[in-house]
C-alpha positions as CSV (number, residue, x, y, z in Angstrom):
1,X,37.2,45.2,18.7
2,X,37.1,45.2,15.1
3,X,35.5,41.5,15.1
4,X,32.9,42.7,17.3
5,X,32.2,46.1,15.4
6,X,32.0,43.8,11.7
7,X,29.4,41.3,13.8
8,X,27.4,43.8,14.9
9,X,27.2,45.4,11.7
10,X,26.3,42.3,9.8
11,X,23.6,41.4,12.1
12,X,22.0,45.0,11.1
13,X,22.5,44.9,7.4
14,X,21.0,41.4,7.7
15,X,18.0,42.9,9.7
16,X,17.4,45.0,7.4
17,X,17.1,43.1,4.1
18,X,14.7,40.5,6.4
19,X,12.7,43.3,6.9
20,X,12.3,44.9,3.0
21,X,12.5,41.5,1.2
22,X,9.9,39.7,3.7
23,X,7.6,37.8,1.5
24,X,4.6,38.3,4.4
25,X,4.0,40.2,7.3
26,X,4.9,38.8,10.8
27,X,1.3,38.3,11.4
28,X,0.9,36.2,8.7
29,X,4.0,34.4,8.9
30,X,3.3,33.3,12.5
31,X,-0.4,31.5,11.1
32,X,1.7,29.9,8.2
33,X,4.5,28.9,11.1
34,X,1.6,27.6,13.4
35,X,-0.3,25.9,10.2
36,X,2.9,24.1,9.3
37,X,3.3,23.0,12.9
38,X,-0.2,21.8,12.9
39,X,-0.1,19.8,9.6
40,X,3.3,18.4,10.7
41,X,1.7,17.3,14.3
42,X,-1.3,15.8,12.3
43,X,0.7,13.6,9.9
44,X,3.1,12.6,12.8
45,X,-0.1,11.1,14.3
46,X,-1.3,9.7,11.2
47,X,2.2,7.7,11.0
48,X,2.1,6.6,14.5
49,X,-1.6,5.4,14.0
50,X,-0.5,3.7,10.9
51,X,2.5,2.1,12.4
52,X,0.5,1.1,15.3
53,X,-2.1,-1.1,12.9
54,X,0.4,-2.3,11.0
55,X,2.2,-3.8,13.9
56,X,-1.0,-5.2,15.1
57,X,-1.7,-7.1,11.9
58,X,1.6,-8.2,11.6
59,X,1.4,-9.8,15.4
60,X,-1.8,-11.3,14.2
61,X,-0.2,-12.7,11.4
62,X,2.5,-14.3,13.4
63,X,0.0,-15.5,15.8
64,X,-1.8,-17.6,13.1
65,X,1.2,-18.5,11.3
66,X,2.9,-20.0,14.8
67,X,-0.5,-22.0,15.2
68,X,-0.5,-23.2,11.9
69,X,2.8,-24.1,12.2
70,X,2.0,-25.8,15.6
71,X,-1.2,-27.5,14.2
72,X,1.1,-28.8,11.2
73,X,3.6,-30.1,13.5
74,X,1.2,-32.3,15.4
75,X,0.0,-33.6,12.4
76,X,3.4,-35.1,11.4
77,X,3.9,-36.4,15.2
78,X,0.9,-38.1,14.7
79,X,1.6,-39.8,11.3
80,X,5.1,-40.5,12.8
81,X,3.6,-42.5,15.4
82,X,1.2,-44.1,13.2
């Protein structure tokens, strides 16, 4: 019983000094939760977006450097033959 009584009374003292040291009111906690939330959404985009191009490129670049490669290769086989 005594474990339960020390919980319950450490839950209240801590309700408490949330309540007088609170740097804002709940209102305006809530907009700067929901802000925060919105920013982090937004720049979670902007990395998938970015991360999205960059893998593009970089299959483009593969692309051309397979071809060139390819192109080179046929090159040789035709000098070989020569």
């Amino acid at each position: 019983m005594s474990a339960k009584r020390n919980l319950l009374i450490g839950v209240g003292i801590g309700a408490v000094l949330g309540i007088l040291f609170a740097p804002h009111k709940g209102s305006k906690t809530r907009k700067n939760i929901a802000k925060t939330g919105a920013d982090l959404r937004e720049g979670w985009n902007n990395l998938k977006e970015t991360a999205s191009e960059t893998f593009d490129k970089s299959s483009d670049y593969l692309e051309e450097g397979i071809q060139s490669i390819g192109y080179t290769n046929s090159k040789v086989e035709d000098n070989w033959k020569d």
